[in-house]
NUDRENVO-649270 format. One record per residue (C-alpha): residue number from 1; x negated, y, z negated. Coordinates in Angstrom, 3 decimals. Layout:
BEGIN
> NUM | X | Y | Z
...
END
This chain:
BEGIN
> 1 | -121.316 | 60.145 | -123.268
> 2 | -120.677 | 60.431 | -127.344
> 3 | -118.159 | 58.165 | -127.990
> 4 | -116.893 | 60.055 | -131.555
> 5 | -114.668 | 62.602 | -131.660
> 6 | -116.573 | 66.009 | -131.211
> 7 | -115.530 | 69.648 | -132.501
> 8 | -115.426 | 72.347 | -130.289
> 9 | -113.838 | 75.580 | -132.198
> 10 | -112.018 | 78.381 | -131.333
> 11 | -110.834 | 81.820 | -133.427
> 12 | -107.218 | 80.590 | -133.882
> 13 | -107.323 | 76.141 | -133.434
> 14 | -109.492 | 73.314 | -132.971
> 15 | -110.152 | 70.682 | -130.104
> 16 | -110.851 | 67.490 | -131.488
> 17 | -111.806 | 64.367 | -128.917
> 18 | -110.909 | 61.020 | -129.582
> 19 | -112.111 | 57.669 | -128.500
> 20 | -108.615 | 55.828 | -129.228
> 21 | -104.962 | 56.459 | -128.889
> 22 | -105.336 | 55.097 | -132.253
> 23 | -107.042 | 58.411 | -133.714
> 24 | -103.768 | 59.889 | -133.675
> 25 | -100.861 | 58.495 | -135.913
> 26 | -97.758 | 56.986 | -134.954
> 27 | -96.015 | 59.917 | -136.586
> 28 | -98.649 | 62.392 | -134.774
> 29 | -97.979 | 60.775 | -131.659
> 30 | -94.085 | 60.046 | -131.807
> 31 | -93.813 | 64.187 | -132.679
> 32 | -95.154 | 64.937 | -129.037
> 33 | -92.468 | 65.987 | -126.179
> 34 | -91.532 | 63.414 | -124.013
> 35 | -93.202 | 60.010 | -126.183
> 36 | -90.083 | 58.486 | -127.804
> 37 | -86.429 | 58.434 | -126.836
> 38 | -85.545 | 60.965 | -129.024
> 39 | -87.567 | 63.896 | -127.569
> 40 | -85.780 | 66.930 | -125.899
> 41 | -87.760 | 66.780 | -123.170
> 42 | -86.698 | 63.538 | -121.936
> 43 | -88.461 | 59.741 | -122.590
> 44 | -90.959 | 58.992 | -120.372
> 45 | -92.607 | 55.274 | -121.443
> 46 | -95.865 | 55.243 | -120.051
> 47 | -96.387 | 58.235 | -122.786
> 48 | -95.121 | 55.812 | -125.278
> 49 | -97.550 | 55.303 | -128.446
> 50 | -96.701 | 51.349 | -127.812
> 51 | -98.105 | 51.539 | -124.268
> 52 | -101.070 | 53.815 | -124.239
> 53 | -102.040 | 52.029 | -127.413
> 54 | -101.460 | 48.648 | -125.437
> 55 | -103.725 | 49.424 | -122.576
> 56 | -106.684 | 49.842 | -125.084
> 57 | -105.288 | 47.161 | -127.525
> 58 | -105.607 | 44.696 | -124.452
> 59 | -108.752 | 45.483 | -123.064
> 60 | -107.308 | 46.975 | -120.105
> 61 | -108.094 | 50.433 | -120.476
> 62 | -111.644 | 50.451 | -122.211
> 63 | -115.356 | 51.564 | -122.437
> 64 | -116.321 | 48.035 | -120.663
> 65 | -113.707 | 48.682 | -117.811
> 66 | -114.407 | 52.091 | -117.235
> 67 | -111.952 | 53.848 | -119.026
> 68 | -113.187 | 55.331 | -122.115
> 69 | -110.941 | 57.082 | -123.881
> 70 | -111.463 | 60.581 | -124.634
> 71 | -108.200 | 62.141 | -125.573
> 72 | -107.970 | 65.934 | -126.355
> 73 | -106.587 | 66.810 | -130.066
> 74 | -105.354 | 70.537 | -130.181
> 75 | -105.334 | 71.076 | -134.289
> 76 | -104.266 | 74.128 | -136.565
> 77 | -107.291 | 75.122 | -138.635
> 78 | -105.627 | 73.062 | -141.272
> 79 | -105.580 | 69.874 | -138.596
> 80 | -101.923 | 70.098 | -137.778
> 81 | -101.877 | 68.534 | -134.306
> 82 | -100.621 | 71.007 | -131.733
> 83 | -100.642 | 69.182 | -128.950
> 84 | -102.949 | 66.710 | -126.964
> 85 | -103.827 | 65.655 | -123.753
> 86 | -104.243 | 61.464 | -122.711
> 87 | -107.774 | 61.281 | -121.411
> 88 | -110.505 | 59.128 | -120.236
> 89 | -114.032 | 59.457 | -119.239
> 90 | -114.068 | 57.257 | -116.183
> 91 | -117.237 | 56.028 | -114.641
> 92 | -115.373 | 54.914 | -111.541
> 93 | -112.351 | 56.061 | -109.348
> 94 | -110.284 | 53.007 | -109.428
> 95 | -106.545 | 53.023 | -110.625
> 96 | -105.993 | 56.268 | -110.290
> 97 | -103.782 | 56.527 | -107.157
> 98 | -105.023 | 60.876 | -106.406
> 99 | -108.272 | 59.130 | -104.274
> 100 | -111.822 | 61.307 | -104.634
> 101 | -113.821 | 59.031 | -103.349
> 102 | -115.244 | 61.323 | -100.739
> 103 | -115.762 | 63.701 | -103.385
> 104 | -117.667 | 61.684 | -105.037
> 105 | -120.047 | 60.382 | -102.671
> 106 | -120.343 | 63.748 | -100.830
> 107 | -121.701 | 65.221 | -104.638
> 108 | -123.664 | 62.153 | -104.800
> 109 | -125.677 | 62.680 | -101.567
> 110 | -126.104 | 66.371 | -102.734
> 111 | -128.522 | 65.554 | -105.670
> 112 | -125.214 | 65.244 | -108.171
> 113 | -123.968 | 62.984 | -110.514
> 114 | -120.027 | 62.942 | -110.033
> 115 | -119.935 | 60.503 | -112.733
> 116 | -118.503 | 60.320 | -115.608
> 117 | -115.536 | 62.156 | -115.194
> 118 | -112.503 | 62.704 | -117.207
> 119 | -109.066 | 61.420 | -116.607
> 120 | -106.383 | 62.824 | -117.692
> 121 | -103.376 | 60.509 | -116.769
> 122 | -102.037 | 56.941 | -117.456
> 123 | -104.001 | 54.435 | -117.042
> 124 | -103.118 | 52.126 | -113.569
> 125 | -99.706 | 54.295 | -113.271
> 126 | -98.831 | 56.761 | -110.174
> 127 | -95.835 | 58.071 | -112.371
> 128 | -95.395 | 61.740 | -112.632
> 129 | -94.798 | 62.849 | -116.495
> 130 | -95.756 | 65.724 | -118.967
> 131 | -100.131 | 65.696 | -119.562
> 132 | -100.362 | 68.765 | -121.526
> 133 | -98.481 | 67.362 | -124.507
> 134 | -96.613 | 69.665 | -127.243
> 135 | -95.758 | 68.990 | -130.596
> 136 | -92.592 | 69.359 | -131.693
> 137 | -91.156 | 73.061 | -132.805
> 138 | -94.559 | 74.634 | -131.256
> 139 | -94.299 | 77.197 | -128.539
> 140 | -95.386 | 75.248 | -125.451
> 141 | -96.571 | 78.222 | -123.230
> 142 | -98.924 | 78.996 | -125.992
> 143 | -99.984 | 74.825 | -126.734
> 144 | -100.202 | 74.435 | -122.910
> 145 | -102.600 | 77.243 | -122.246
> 146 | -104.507 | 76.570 | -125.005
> 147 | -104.638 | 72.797 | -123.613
> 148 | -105.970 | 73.881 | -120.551
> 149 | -108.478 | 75.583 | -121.799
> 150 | -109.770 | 72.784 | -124.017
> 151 | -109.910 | 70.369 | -121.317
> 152 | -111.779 | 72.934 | -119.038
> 153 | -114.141 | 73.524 | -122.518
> 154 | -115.148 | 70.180 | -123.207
> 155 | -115.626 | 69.283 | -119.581
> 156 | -118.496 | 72.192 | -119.412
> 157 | -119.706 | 71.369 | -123.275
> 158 | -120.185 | 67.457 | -122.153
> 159 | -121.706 | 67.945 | -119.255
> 160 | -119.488 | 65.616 | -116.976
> 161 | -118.573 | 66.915 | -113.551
> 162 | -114.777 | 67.323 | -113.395
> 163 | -111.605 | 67.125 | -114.984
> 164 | -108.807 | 65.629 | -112.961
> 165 | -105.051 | 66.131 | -114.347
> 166 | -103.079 | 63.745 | -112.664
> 167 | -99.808 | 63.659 | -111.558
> 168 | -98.143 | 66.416 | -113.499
> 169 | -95.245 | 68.006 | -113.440
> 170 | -95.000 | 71.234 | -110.965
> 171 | -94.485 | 73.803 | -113.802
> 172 | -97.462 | 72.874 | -115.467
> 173 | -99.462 | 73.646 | -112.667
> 174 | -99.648 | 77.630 | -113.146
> 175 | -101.171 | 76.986 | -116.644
> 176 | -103.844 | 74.806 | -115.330
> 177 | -104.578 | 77.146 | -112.351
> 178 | -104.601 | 80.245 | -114.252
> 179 | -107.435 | 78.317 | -116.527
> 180 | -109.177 | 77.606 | -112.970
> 181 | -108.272 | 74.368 | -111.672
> 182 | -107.012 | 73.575 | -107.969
> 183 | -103.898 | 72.092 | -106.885
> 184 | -103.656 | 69.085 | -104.761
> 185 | -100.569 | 67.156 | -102.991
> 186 | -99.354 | 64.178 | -102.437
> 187 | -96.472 | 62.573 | -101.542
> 188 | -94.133 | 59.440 | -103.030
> 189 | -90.462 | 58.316 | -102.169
> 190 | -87.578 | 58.334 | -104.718
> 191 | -84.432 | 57.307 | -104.893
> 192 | -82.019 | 59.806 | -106.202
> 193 | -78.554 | 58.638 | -107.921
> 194 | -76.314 | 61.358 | -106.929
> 195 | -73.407 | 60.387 | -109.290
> 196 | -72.400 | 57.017 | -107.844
> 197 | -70.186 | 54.346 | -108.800
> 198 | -71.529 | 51.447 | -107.014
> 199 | -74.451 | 50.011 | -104.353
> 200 | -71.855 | 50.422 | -101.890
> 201 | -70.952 | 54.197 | -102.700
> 202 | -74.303 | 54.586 | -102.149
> 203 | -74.177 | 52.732 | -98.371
> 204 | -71.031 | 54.879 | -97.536
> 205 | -73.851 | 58.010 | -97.626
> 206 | -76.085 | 55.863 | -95.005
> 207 | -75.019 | 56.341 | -91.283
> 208 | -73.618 | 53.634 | -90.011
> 209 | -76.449 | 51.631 | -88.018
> 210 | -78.592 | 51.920 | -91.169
> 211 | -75.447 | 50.842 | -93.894
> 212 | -75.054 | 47.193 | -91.450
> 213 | -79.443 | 46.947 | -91.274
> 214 | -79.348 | 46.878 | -95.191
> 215 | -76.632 | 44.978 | -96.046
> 216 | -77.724 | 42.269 | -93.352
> 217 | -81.291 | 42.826 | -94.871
> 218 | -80.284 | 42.080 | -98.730
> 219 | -77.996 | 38.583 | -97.095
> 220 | -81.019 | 37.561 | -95.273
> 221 | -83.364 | 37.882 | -98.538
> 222 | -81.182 | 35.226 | -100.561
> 223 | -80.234 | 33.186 | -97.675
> 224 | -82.566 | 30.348 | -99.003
> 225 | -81.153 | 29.689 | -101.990
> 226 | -82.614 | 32.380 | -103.978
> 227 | -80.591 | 34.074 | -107.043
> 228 | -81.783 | 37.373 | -108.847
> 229 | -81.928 | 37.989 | -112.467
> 230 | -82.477 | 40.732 | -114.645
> 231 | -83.964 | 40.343 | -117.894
> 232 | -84.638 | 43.099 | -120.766
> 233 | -85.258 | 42.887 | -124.529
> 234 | -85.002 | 39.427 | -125.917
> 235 | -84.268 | 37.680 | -122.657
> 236 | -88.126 | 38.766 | -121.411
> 237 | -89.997 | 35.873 | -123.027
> 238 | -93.240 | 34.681 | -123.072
> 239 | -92.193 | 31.890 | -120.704
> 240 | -90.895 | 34.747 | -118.123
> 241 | -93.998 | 36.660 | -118.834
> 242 | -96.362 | 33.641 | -117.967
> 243 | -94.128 | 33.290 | -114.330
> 244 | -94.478 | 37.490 | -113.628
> 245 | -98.457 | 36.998 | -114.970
> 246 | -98.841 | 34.453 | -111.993
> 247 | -97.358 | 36.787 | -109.351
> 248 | -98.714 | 40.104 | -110.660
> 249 | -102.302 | 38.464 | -110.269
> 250 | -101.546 | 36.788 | -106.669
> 251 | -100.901 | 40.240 | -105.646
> 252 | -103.823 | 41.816 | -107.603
> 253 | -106.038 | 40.002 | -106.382
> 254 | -105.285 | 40.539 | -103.184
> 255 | -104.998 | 43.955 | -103.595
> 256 | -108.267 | 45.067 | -105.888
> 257 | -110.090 | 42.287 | -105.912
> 258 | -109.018 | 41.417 | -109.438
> 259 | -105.941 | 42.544 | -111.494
> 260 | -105.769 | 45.696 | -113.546
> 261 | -103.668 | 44.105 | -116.117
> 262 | -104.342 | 41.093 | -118.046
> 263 | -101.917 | 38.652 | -119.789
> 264 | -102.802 | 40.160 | -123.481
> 265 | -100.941 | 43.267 | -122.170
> 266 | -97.448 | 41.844 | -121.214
> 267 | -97.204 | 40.340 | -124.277
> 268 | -98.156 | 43.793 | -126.496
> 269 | -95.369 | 45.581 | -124.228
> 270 | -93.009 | 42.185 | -124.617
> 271 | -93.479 | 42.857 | -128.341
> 272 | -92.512 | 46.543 | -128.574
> 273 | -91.093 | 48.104 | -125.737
> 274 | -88.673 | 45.008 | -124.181
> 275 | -85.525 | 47.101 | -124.287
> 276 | -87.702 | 49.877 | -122.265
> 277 | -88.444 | 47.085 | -119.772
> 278 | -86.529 | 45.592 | -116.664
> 279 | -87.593 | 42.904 | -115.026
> 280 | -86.387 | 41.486 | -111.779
> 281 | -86.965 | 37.974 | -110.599
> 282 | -86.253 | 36.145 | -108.015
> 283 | -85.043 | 32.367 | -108.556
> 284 | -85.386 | 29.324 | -106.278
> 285 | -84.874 | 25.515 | -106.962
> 286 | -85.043 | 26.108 | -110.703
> 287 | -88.060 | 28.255 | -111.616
> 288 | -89.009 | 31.682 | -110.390
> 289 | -90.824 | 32.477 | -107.373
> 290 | -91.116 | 36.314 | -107.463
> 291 | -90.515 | 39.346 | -109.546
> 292 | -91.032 | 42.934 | -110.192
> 293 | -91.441 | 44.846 | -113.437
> 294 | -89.798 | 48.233 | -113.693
> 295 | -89.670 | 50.927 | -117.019
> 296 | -86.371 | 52.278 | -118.209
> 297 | -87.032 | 56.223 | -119.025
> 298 | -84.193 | 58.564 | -120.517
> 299 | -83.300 | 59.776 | -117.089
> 300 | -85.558 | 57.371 | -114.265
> 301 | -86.559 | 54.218 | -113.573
> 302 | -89.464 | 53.464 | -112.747
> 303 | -90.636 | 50.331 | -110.253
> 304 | -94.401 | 49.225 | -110.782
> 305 | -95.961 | 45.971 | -110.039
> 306 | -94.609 | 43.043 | -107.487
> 307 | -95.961 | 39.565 | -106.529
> 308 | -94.431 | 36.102 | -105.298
> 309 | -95.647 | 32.396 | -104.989
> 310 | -93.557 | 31.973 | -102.224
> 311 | -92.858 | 34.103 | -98.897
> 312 | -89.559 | 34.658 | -98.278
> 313 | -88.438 | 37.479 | -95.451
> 314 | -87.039 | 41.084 | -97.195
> 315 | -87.195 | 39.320 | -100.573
> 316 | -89.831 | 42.125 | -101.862
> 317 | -87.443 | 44.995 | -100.409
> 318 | -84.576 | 43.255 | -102.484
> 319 | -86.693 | 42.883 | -105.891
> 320 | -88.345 | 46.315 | -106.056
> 321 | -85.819 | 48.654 | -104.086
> 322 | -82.531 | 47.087 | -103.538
> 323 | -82.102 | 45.720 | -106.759
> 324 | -83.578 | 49.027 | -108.561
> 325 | -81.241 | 51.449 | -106.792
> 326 | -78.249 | 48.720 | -108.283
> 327 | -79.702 | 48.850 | -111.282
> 328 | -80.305 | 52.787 | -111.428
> 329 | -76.701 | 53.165 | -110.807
> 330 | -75.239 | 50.974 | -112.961
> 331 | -76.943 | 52.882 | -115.889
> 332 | -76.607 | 55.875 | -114.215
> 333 | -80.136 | 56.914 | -114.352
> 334 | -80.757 | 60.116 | -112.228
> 335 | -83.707 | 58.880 | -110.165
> 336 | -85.903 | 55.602 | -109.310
> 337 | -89.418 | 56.247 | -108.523
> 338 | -91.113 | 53.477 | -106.847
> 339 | -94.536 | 53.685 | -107.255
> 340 | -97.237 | 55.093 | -104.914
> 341 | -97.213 | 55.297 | -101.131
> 342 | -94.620 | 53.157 | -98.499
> 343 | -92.960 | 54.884 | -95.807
> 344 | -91.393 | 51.794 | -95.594
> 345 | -89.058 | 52.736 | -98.451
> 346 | -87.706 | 55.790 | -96.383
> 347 | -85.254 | 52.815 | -94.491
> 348 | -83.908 | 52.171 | -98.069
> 349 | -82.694 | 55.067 | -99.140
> 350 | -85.524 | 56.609 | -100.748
> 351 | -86.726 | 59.945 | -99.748
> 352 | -89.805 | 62.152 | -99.460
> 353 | -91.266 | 63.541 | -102.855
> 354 | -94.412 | 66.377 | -103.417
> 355 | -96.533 | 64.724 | -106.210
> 356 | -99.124 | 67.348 | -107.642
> 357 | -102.612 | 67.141 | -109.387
> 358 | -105.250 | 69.376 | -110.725
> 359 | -108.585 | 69.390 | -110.959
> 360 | -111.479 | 71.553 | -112.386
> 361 | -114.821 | 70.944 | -110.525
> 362 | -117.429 | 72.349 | -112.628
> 363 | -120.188 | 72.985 | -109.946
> 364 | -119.344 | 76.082 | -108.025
> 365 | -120.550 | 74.917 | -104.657
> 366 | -118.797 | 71.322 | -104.912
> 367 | -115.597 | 73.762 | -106.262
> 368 | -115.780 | 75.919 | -103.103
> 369 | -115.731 | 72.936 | -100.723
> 370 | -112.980 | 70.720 | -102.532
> 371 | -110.852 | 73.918 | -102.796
> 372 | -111.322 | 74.784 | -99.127
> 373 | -110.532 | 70.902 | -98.258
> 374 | -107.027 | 71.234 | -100.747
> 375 | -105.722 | 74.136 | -99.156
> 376 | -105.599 | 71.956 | -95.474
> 377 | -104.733 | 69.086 | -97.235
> 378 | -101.528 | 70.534 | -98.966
> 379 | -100.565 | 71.942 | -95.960
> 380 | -100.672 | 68.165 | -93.544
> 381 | -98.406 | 67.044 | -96.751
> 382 | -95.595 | 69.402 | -96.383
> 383 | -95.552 | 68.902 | -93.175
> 384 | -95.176 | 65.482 | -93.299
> 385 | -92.632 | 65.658 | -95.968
> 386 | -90.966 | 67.708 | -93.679
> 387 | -90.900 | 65.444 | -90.922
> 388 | -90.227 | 62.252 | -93.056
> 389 | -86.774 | 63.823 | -94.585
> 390 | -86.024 | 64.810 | -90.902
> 391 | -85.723 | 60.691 | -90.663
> 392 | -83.701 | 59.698 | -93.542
> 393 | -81.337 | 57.324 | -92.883
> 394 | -78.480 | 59.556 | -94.413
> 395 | -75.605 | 60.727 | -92.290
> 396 | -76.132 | 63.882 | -90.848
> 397 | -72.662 | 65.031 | -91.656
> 398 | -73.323 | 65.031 | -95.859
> 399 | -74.960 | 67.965 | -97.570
> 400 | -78.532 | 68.042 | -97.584
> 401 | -80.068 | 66.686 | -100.761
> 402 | -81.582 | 69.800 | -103.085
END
């Protein structure tokens, strides 16, 4: 696939792809909704010029890895950027968390060649946030739609088999169907900080059984010894980050056969985004033993990677939920979002979630049978989001959550 950015024109803009976050300026990039902590439409850090540009910067998120970029420029005819979209030609489906595995090899057995692909999402991230990206002071119906119908145009002009828009926020999905992608579910469980004043507030909306499991839970995880601390900004050094780096691969490696991450990327994001950066670890005899890393958005935390030298009983439900709900409230962020899958986290106070996706399949018969497969699909998830916040472990006496 042509690695240089290619034109593809229409009467009123033009659709520029890139090979690099770096194509765009910091100024270019920083003027898109949702990028920096100044945007109206709320911060989300994984859009953040500092981390895209990290990934790729760090090795993590390259041609060699499987993750070319190929990000989507929407330009005036006089190259002011519009809007864009972050995109990768993938030649795998690893670290994407939306699985289409089966697609793949089903298209593969057919004669096809489901590879490359293109990506558009964060790299290694399950975190919903905005994909079709507006500039500032442009009408974003008009950006959005036009957007969608690049991607869908340069996935036909290049010849790859499918564009897959990754979790995305639920009001972008009309503009991608109307341009003929199909909509697929999932589901996550977040936290949701309904205006309280403390952990314990919290507890008081647990029924009683539940409220004594958790608090017994969080005594039991620091019964041996073990102290938490939270470090952003300048108290995240490269000391702490060599301690996380040891966990994070334990668990890695355990997990995907090797890491996603490597060390060259903690210490990009250590350099510019610290203050956008929680991290949680758990102390024993004098040096740290486990830890999670979470990202401080306008509104949301978010809870990503985990791992631990040493084994220690409800000591990851303490580091990556406990602690993040504490945290959440104490800054009175509206939501923490814990990553992908768990039902485990239901017990903690973290409920149900739809995640969407959408995805244009350019062969029509491989369309027909992914689109037939969706519509089932999103069905078996609402009901099981049904039945999962039927089991909450809220009192049943306290107004339903919206």
């Amino acid at each position: 696939m042509d690695q240089e950015p290619e034109d593809a024109k229409d009467a009123d803009y033009s659709v520029r792809v890139a090979a690099t976050i770096d194509a765009f300026t910091r100024a270019e990039w920083d003027s898109l909704g949702g990028t920096t902590r100044v945007s109206e439409s709320g911060y989300n850090p994984f859009l953040s010029f500092d981390f895209l540009s990290a990934l790729e910067d760090s090795g993590c998120a390259v041609r060699r890895t499987g993750w070319q970029g190929h990000h989507l420029r929407l330009e005036t005819a006089g190259g002011r950027l519009l809007g864009a979209v972050p995109c990768y030609a993938k030649s795998h489906s690893q670290g994407e968390y939306v699985f289409d595995h089966g697609w793949a090899d089903a298209f593969e057995r057919a004669g096809g060649d489901y590879y490359p692909k293109l990506q558009c999402s964060v790299p290694f991230t399950p975190v919903t946030g905005p994909r079709l990206l507006v500039a500032r002071d442009e009408a974003p119906g008009t950006v959005k739609a036009g957007l969608a119908a690049a991607l869908k145009l340069v996935t036909d002009r290049t010849g790859v088999s499918s564009a897959h828009v990754t979790f995305l926020p639920e009001t972008d999905l009309p503009t991608l169907e109307a341009a003929g992608f199909l909509h697929r579910t999932d589901k996550q469980f977040h936290f949701f900080n309904e205006g309280f004043s403390s952990y314990d507030d919290f507890l008081a909306t647990l029924a009683s059984r539940k409220r004594k499991a958790l608090k017994k839970e969080r005594r039991e995880a620091l019964a041996d010894g073990i102290a938490i601390d939270r470090l952003t900004g300048k108290d995240i050094t490269e000391s702490v980050w060599d301690d996380f780096y040891a966990f994070y691969t334990d668990t890695g490696s355990r997990k995907w056969g090797r890491p996603y991450l490597n060390r060259q990327f903690f210490s990009l994001i250590g350099e510019s985004m610290a203050d956008d950066i929680l991290l949680v670890m758990a102390r024993r005899n004098g040096r740290y033993v486990a830890g999670a890393i979470n990202f401080i958005g306008s509104d949301a935390l978010y809870g990503r990677n985990w791992g631990c030298i040493e084994d220690h009983p409800f000591l990851h439900f303490e580091v990556c939920y406990h602690q993040a709900i504490d945290f959440a409230i104490g800054r009175k962020l509206r939501v923490v979002e814990a990553g992908a899958q768990g039902e485990h986290k239901l017990a903690r106070g973290y409920r149900p979630v739809t995640m969407h996706s959408a995805h244009y399949i350019a062969h029509p018969g491989l369309r027909h049978a992914i689109a037939d497969y969706l519509e089932r699909e999103r069905r078996e998830v609402a009901h099981m989001s049904d039945y999962l916040e039927e089991h909450t472990p809220f009192r049943k006496d306290l107004e339903e959550h919206d």
